[in-house]
Structures are given as structure tokens and as C-alpha cells.
N, C-alpha and C positions, 0 to 999 in steps of 0.2 A: 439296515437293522443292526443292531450292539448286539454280540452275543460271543460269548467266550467258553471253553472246554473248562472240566472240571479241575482247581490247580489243589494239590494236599494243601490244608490247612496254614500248617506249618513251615512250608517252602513260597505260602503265597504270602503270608507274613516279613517274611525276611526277602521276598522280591520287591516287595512294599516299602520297607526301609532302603532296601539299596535305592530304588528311584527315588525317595523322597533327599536323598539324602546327593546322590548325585546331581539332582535337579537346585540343590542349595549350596553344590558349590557352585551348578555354571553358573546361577547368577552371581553371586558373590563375585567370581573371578573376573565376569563380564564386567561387573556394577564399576570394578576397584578396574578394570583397564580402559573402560569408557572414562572414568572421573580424574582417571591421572595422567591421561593424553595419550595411553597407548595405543594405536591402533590396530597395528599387527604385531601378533608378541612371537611370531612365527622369527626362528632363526636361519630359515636353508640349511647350510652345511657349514657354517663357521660358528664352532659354539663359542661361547663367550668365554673372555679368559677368569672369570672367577667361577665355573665351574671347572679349569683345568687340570683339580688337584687331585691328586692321586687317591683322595678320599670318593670321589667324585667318579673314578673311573669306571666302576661296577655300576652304577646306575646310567651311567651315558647308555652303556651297553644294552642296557633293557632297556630304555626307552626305544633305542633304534629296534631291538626284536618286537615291540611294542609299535612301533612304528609301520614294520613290514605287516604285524601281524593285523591292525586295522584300518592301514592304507592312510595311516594317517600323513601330520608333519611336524617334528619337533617344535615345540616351544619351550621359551626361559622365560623366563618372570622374575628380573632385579627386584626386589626389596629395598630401595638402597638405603633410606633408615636403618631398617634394620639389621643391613647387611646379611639378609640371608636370600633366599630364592626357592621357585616354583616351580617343575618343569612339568612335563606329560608331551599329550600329544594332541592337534587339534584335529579332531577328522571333517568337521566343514568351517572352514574359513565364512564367516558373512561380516556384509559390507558394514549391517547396522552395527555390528556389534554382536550378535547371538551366536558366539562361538559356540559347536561341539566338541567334547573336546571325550578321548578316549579315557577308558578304565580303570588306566594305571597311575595316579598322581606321585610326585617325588617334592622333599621338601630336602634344603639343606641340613634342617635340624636333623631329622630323621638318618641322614647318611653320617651325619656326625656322630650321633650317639650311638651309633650300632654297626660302625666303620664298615658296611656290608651293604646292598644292596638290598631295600626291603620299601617298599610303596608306603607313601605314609597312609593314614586313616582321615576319617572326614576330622574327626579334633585337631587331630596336626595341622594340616593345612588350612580350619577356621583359624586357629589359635597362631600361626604364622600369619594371614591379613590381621589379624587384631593388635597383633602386636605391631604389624607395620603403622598401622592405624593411627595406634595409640603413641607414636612421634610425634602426632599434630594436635597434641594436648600437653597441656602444662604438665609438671611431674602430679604435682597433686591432685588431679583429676583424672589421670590415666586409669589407676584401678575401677573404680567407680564408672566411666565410661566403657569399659573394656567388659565389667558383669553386665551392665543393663546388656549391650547388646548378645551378649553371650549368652544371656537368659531368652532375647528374644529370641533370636539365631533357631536353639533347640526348640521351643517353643513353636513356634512356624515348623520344623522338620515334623517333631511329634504330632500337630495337627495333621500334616499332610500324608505322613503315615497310617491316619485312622482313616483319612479320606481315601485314599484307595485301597485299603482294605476292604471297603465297603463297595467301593467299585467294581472289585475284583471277585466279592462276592457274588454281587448284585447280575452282574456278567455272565456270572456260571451257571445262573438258574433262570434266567429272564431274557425274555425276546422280545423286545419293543421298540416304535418308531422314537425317532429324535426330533421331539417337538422344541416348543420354544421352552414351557416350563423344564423339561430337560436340561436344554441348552442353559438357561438362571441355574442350574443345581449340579452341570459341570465342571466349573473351573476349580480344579485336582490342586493346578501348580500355581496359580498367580502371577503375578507381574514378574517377569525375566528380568528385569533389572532393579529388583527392590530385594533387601537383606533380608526382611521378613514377611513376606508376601501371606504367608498364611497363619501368623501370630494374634493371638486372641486371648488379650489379656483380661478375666474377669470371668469368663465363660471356664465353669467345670467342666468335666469328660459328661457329665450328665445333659447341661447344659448344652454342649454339642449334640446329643440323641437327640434332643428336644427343638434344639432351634438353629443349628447350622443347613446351611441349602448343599453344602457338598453332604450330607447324608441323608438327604431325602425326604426333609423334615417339612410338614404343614400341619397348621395350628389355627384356632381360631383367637381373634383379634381378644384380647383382656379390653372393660371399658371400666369408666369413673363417668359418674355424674355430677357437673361441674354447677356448680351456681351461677346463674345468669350474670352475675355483678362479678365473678373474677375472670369470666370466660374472653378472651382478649383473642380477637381474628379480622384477618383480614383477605379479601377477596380482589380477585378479577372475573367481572362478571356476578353472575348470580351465586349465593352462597349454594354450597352444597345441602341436601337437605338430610336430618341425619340418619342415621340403620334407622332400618322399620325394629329391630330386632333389641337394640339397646335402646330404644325408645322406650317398645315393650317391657323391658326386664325395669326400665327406670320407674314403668308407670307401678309396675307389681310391687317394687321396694319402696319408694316413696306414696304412692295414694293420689291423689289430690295437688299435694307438693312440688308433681315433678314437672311441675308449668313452668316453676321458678329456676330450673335445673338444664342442663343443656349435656349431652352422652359426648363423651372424646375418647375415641380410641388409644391404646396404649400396646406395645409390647409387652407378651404377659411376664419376661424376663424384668422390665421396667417397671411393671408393676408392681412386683416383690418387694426390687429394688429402693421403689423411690418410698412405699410404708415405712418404710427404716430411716426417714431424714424426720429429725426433728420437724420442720415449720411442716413439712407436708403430712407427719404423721396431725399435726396442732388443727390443723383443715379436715381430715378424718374424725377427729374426736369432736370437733364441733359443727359437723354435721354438712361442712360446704364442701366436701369431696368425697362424695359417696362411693364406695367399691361395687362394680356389679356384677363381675367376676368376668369368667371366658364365655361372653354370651355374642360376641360377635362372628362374623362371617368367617368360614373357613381360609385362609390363605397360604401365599408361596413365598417364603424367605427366597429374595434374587440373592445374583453375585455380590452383592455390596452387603449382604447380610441383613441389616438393620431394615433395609426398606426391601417391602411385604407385597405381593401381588395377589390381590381378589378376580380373579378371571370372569367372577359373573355380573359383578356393576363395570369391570373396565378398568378400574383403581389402582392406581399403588400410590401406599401409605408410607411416606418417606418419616419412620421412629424413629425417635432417640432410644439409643440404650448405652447406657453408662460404663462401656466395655470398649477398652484401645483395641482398637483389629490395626493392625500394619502401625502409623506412624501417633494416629491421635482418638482419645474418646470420640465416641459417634455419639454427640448430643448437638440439637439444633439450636444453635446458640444467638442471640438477637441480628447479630453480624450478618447470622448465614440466610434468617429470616429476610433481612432488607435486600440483604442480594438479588436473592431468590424473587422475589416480589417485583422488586427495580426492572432485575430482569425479562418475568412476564410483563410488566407495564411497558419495555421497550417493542418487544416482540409483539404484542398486541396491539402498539401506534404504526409499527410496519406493517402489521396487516393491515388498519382501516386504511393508510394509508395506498393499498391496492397490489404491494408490492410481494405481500406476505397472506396467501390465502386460504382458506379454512380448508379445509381436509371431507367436507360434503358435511358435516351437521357442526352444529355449536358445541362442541365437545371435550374443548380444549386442544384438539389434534389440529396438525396445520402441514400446507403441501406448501414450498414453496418452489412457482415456476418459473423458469428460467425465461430470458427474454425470448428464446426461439418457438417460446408455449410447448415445453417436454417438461412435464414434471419433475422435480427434482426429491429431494428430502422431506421429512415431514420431522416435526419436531412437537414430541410428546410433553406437552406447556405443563409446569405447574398453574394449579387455577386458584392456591388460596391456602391459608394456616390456621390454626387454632392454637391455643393453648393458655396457661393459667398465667393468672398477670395479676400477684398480691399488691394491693394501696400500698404508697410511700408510708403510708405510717403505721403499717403492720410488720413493715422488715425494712431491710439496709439494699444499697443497691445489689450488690453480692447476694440474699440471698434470693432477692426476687428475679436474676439474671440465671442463678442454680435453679431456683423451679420452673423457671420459664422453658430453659434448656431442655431439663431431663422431662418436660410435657409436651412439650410443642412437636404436632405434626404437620405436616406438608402432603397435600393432595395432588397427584398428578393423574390426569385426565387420559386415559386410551383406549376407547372405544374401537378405535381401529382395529386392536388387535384381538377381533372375535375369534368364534371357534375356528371359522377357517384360517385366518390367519395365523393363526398358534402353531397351527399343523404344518408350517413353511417358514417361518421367520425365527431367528435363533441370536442369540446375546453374541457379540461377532467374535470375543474376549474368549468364549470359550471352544470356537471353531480351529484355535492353533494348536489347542491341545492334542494328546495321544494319550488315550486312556490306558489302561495295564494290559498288557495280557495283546495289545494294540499295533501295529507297524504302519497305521495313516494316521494322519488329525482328522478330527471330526468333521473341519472341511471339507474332505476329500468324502468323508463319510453320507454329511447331506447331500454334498451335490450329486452322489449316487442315486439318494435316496429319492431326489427330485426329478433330477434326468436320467431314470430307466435304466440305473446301473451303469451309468456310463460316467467318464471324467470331459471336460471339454476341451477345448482350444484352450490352455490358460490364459493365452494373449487377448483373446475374444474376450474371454471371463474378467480378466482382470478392467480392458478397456472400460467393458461397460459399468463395475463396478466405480469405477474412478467418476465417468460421468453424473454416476445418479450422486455421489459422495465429492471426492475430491475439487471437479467443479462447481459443483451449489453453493457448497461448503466457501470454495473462494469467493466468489460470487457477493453471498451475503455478506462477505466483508469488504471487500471492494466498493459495493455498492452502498453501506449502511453501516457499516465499521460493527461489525457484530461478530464476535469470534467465538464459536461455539471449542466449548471443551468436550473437543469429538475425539475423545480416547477409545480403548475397544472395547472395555466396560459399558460405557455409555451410548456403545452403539448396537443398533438392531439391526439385522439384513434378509428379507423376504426373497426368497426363489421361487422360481416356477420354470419346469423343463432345467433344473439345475443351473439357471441364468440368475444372474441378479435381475430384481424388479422393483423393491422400493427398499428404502434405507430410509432407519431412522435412527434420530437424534434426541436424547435423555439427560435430562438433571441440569437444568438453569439456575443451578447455584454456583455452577462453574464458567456460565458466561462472561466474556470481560466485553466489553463494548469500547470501541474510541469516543474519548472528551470530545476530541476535535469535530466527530463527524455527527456526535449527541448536538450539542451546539448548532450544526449547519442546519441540523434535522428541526430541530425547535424541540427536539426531546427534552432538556436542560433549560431552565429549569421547572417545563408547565408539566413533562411524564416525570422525572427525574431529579432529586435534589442537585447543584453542585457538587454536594460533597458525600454522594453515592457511592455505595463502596462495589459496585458495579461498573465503574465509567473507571478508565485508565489511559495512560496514553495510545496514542495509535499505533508509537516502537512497540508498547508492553502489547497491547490488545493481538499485535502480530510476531511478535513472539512466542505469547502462547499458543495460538493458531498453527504456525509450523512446529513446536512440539507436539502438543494434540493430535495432529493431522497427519502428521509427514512423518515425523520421530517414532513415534507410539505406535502409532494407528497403520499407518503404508506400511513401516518397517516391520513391524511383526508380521502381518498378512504376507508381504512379500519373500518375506525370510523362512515362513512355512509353506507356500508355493513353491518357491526354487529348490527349498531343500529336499521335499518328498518330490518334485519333477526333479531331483538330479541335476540339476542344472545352478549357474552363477547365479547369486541374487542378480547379477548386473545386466542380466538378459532381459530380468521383469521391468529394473530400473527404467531402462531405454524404453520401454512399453510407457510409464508413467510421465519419459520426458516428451517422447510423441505427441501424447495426448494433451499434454499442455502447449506444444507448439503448434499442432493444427488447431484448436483451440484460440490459441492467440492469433492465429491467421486470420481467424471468422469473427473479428471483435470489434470493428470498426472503431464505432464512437466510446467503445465502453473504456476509458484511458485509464481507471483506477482497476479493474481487473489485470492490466497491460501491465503496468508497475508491481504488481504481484504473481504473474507469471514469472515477468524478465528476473525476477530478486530470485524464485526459486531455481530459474535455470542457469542463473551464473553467478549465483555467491557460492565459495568457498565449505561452506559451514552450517551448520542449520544446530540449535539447541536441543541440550538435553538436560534432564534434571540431572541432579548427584544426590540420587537416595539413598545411596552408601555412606559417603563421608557426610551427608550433612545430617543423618540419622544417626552417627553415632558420635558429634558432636552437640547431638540434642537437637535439634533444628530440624526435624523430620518435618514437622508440619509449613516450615519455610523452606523448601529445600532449595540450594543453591543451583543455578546450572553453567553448566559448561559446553564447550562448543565440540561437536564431532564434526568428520568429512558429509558434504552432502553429496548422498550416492544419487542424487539427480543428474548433478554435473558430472563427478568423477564416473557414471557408469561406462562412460566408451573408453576408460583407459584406466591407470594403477594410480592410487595414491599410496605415500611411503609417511608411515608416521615418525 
């Protein structure tokens, strides 16, 4: 059960900012040591000789009382552009990367200008990375790189500030279980290694009341009634058939008419929105996109914002809304459409193909079982699109690619997840967290919640976790070169007796598949174009695989296990490298799983994005990556960065 004592107003406010605000530098300092190769920024006892200077010697000092006082261990942080430095203190070392680091930060700037010992503030210390930063820019583009993100930076803080505020409220007066919709309307902090994890560019402070999922928000769907002749969709399987409800409101407003008309859901922020573009308002005035207003079904803004959860058809409506949250606009753009589709069309030849099998009804849901018949993952299929698709000779390709964008939805099918299942299965992204007021992640929270108050075995917990996930997950690629973009957003995880029991898998707009294994399959080119923007190499398809998977996905989970057990990540590691060694022990003939065990038990290195420098070089939406230690291999022993 969530439930917190009463905190004054005024003090819960400003505990508010402090988290929000400490939670934006760890990532920050994480983001910028993960991307510039630093591993451990821990010093032991030899400090570096450019903090030696007599300016310098009043803040050694506190950091070491800083030190004693929360157990931590010094750190330095070279600048070496810009020749200045970072110190504090970290109090848990992890292997991913998810340092904690203690209370007191120190910057060089700071002791310089004030020749005394005095911690800097969150500006200081942003404003020292940006300036590092901004080395890796021409002169003429420094300043201008150095606002945007500094806009964003606050931005994301200020959001996260409002969000637990309301948590903090909510806390104080409310005693409720932690279901799934919950769990979609959790996630406070965001991604631990993105600069601005909770930026929302376009969205008022009103706009948040209305439509953000960290405040609790549900709304019913806004629709338009679309003229049969611009209405542009495509399916797997049977079309969906439309609301009983926006049928009704179409038949009321049109008459007669509305034969010729077809209902498409809209976010009612989108709806506003898109009346305001010339060619869409020129469709409104001449009668081919009818307004119907908020006559649709109630729903749940998830973690990704934009896309909406209907609890009682099963649905989520994957909207556009013309609003940057983190790196880019959320509109579904022709691109993301083919993806998406390519990639049901893949996912649905491996099922008939026998490999890949339904989930118990035609529903779009799907179980895939492993060769030993143990069910593994299920993956919640998109089944289909819609949206408006003006003649070439009403508009330019630009602006029919704009309304297509800011119109088109995407239907994902999950019937699975009835009322019972709601009541046990949780968005897994938001189980690392720690709410305000909080001293466990909500991990620790449900598993209470499901296993009679109790915590388990981790090693148990984690094992069987890994089975139902980490091996399926390999599996389908081994087997069929399909590499699911299983980050912790996109993942779901159902308990029962506080154990894991099914895991699933969301959003096939992030699948990458292998050319090479599309090709063997016959996928390419009779499911498949050649030149799909779904199919990539087998390097690329597994590369993103072990970020997803290993990077993202294990590393967070396991770096919030070890840390509230008190214990080395490297304890869990060894759990994860077991399980793929017994594992490869029982695999016989399976020789393309073998080749993907062995890679992750003795490479060096495994990828990670760089949403730090490649977002404030503009490039957020291609972010570049770079390589960290892989704490698979390194867990029985030290690596030295």
C-alpha cells in the first residue's frame, strides 16, 4: 500500500525541488561520465594534483567531513577543456553507471570566486558540464547550443518538481493498491541517463493538469469524422471496427451523411492543435473533417505520454501530439508508420510460421514458447493505422507528410491485460523508482504487495525474471533475427506470490530485425520490402538488442536490487552470468543462441547511447553510442577505467 504522513505545505515543496533537482544532476554527471569514458571517477586517497592549490584546501577538507559523515568516497571530475573540476562524494559505487553520489557538490569555479569553502548550487554545477560541453562546438555555435539545453535542463527539473508534488500530496491523503494503471502514471524521474528525461516542450502548466500521466490525468478520446476518400489505413488482420460512441455522435452531426465519413480518434491536445494549421483548418471549412468533440471513451495517458490506455476494449492508442517531451516531437510520421506495420507483418509470419503463437484469442497478443514448451514473453502487436492522406494535387509532399503526421494513430491490441491482470502487472520503468516521502522503489513495494508482505530470495526473483525476459528475448533473435526494443518503458512484468510470471513486450515501432535472417526466412521480399526501414544488419539488429536488453533494461533493474539489498551490483551480475551459462549448457543444437550467449559472456564491452553529448549537439533523435564495461564479464573481479 503507498501511503505517507502529513508533510507542511511549504517544506513538501522545497523537498520537492531538492529531489527534483538532485535526481538532474545524477543523471547529468552519470550521462557526461558514461559518454567520456569515465568509469570510476572515485579517487582513493591520492587526490589529483590540480586540486592541490591552496585555494582548494578548505574544500578537500569538507568533502572528507562529507565523506565521514555519509559513508561515502571522494570523487574528482577533470573538466579538462575547460580546465575546471567536480568534486563530492559518491556513496554507491555501480557498475552500470548509476552512481549515488552525496549532498554536497564543489565546483572549481565556486572555490575560486569565493576563495572559501562553500558547495556549489544545481546552476553551478549545470553550468560547469555545459561549459565543458560546449568545447565540442565550434565557437559560433556554442552559445545557442549551451540555451537550448539549458532551457531544456530546467525545463525537465520544473516538470519533475510539479510531479512530486503531487505525489507527495496524493501520499498524504490516499491509501491505494499499486496496479498497473498506477504503475503507466509513476514515473516521477525518467530515464537516469537522459539530460532531460522529463522536458515537455509545448505542454502549459495547464496542459500538465489535463494531460500529463505523472498527475493523474484521464480524459476521454477528442474524435473527427473523416471522409471516406481521405481516410488512409492500414491493417493486420481484420480492421478494427469503429467506437460505437463516435459513430453515434457522427451519426447525430451528420444525418444521412455520415455513411460517407469514417470517426478517427485524436488527442484532444492535438485537436486544438491541429484547427490551427491552415490546409487542416481548409478540410474543416469544407466539410471533409468534421469536429465531434470529447465523445470518446474514457482513457489513461501511459509513461510515453502521447499514447492513451482504454482499459475496457483492451486498446492503446498510440497519438500524435505535436509536443517534444525528451529529445523529439511525438507525431507519427510516415517512417514510423512503415516500421511499425513491417514490423507486425514480420511478427505475424513468425507466428503462422508456428514459431510465434497467439496468446489464447485472435487479439493481437502473442506468447512466445520457448523450444522446452515454458512459455516465455508475450508481445502486445500493434494491429493497424489510420489517418488522413490529402491527393497529390491538393498539397505538396511536406504538407501531406504534416497532416498525415500530426493525424495518424496506431492501434495496439491487449486484451490480456483484463481487470485481473491490471491488479499484478506494472510498467517495469516505473518499479526503480522511489517516490517522495519513500526509502524503497516500488519494486520492493509490489513484491510486498503480491507476496504477503514479504521480499524474496533476490537471486530466486531475479533468476526467474531473466528466464521469462532475458532468454526469450535472446532466443527470438537467435532464432529469427528479431530484436525487440525491450527497454523498461516498453516493458510489462505480472507477479503473483510476489514472483515474476509473464513479461511483456510493447511498441513495434522499435523493432530492428536482421536483413540477413529476413532473407533466409523468405520474409524479404514477399512480408517485407528490401528497403524497409525495419530490416538492418545483424551487427546493427544486435547491437541494439544488448542496449535494450542488457544496458537499459538488466542495468537499471539490477542497480535498484543491489542497491536497496545493500549489496555490489556484481553479486546480481554473477546471477545473470549463471543463468546464461546453464542455459548454454542445455542448448544442443540451438548454435545461433550459442553465438549469442558466448558474445555476451566474454566481450569486453556492451553499448550505450550518449543522450548527453549527442542531445546537445542537436542529434538527440540519432544519438550516438559508446561503449561501457560489460558487468556480465567483469562481475567476479575490478575493472579500472
Amino acid at each position: 500500500m503507498l501511503h505517507q504522513q502529513h508533510v507542511p505545505l511549504k517544506a513538501a515543496s522545497d523537498r520537492c525541488r531538492e529531489l527534483a533537482e538532485r535526481s538532474a544532476l545524477r543523471g547529468l554527471l552519470n550521462s557526461f561520465l558514461r559518454e567520456t569514458g569515465i568509469q570510476d571517477p572515485r579517487i582513493g586517497e591520492a587526490w589529483p594534483a590540480f586540486v592541490e592549490s591552496s585555494t582548494a584546501t578548505a574544500v578537500k577538507a569538507d568533502i572528507l567531513r562529507q565523506r565521514s559523515a555519509d559513508h561515502g568516497e571522494v570523487f574528482v571530475l577533470a573538466l579538462d577543456r575547460s580546465e575546471e573540476w567536480i568534486a563530492g562524494t559518491v556513496t554507491y559505487f555501480s557498475m552500470i553507471g548509476q552512481h549515488v553520489y552525496g549532498e554536497a557538490l564543489y565546483t572549481s569555479t565556486t572555490v575560486l570566486q569565493n576563495d572559501s569553502c562553500q558547495t556549489a548550487d544545481t546552476e553551478q554545477v549545470v553550468e560547469a558540464l555545459l561549459l565543458e560541453l560546449s568545447y565540442r562546438e565550434p565557437k559560433a555555435s556554442r552559445k545557442q547550443r549551451v540555451a537550448e539545453l539549458r532551457a531544456q535542463i530546467y525545463n525537465s527539473i520544473r516538470r519533475t518538481v510539479l510531479y512530486l508534488e503531487r505525489a507527495m500530496d496524493n501520499a498524504g491523503r490516499e491509501v491505494t493498491c499499486f496496479d498497473y494503471i498506477r504503475s503507466e502514471q509513476a514515473l516521477l524521474y525518467g530515464h537516469p541517463f537522459h539530460p532531460t528525461p522529463k522536458s515537455s516542450e509545448g505542454f502549459s502548466d495547464e496542459d500538465l493538469t489535463a494531460y500529463a500521466p505523472e498527475l493523474g490525468s484521464a480524459f476521454p478520446l477528442h474524435y473527427f469524422a473523416v471522409a471516406s476518400e481521405l481516410l488512409s489505413e492500414e491493417w493486420i488482420g481484420e480492421s478494427r471496427p469503429p467506437s460505437p460512441a463516435a459513430a453515434e455522435a457522427a451519426r447525430r452531426r451528420l444525418g444521412e451523411r455520415a455513411i460517407n465519413y469514417r470517426p478517427l480518434p485524436v488527442h484532444p491536445w492535438q485537436a486544438e492543435y491541429i484547427s490551427q494549421l491552415s490546409t487542416v483548418r481548409r478540410l474543416i471549412d469544407n466539410g471533409r473533417l468534421v469536429p465531434l468533440g470529447a465523445v470518446g471513451e474514457k482513457v489513461y495517458p501511459t509513461s510515453s505520454v502521447r499514447t492513451v490506455w482504454d482499459p475496457q476494449a483492451g486498446i492503446f492508442y498510440k497519438l500524435p501530439i505535436h509536443v517534444r517531451i525528451t529529445n523529439f516531437i511525438r507525431e507519427n510520421t510516415s517512417e514510423q508508420l512503415r516500421r511499425t506495420m513491417d514490423a507486425a507483418a514480420v511478427l505475424k509470419r513468425a507466428q503462422l510460421e508456428g514459431y510465434y503463437t497467439a496468446g489464447g484469442q485472435d487479439d493481437g497478443d502473442g506468447a512466445i514458447r520457448e523450444k522446452s514448451g515454458v512459455e516465455g514473453l508475450r508481445i502486445l502487436q500493434e494491429t493497424g493505422y489510420q489517418t488522413v492522406l490529402l491527393p497529390n494535387e491538393e498539397a505538396d509532399d511536406a504538407d501531406r507528410e504534416a497532416v498525415s503526421s500530426a493525424l495518424a494513430v496506431v492501434y495496439r491490441h491487449a486484451v490480456a491485460l483484463d481487470v485481473e491482470e491490471q491488479s499484478r502487472c506494472f510498467v517495469v520503468a516505473s518499479l526503480f523508482e522511489v517516490p517522495p516521502g519513500r526509502k524503497e522503489p516500488l519494486l520492493f513495494e509490489a513484491v510486498r504487495q503480491s507476496g504477503g508482505g514479504k521480499l524474496p530470495d533476490w537471486h530466486a526473483w531475479l533468476s526467474a525474471y531473466l528466464r521469462l525476459s532475458l532468454l526469450t528475448l535472446l532466443r527470438l533473435f537467435a532464432d529469427k533475427g528479431i530484436s525487440m526494443e525491450a527497454h523498461v518503458q516498453n516493458s510489462l512484468l505480472t507477479l503473483a506470490d510476489g514472483m515474476p510470471v509473464r513479461y511483456y513486450v510493447r511498441d513495434l515501432e522499435g523493432i530492428s530485425v536482421s536483413r540477413e535472417q529476413a532473407i533466409a526466412h523468405g520474409w524479404t521480399p514477399d512480408t517485407v520490402p528490401e528497403t524497409s526501414p525495419v530490416l538492418y544488419t545483424q551487427a546493427e539488429a544486435w547491437l541494439r538488442l544488448q542496449y535494450y536488453l542488457i544496458v537499459n533494461h538488466l542495468g537499471a533493474l539490477i542497480h535498484t536490487v543491489a542497491r536497496f539489498d545493500q549489496k555490489s551490483e556484481a553479486v546480481y551480475w554473477q546471477t545473470v552470468r549463471q543463468v546464461l551459462l546453464d542455459d548454454r549448457a542445455n542448448l544442443g543444437r540451438f548454435a545461433g543462441l550459442v553465438v549469442c550467449i558466448d558474445d555476451l559472456l566474454n566481450k569486453r564491452s556492451l553499448p550505450a547511447k550518449a543522450n548527453l553529448i549527442s542531445r546537445f549537439q542537436g542529434r538527440g533523435e540519432t544519438p550516438d553510442f559508446v561503449e561501457i564495461p560489460n558487468p556480465i564479464y567483469y562481475c567476479g573481479g575490478e575493472f579500472k577505467s
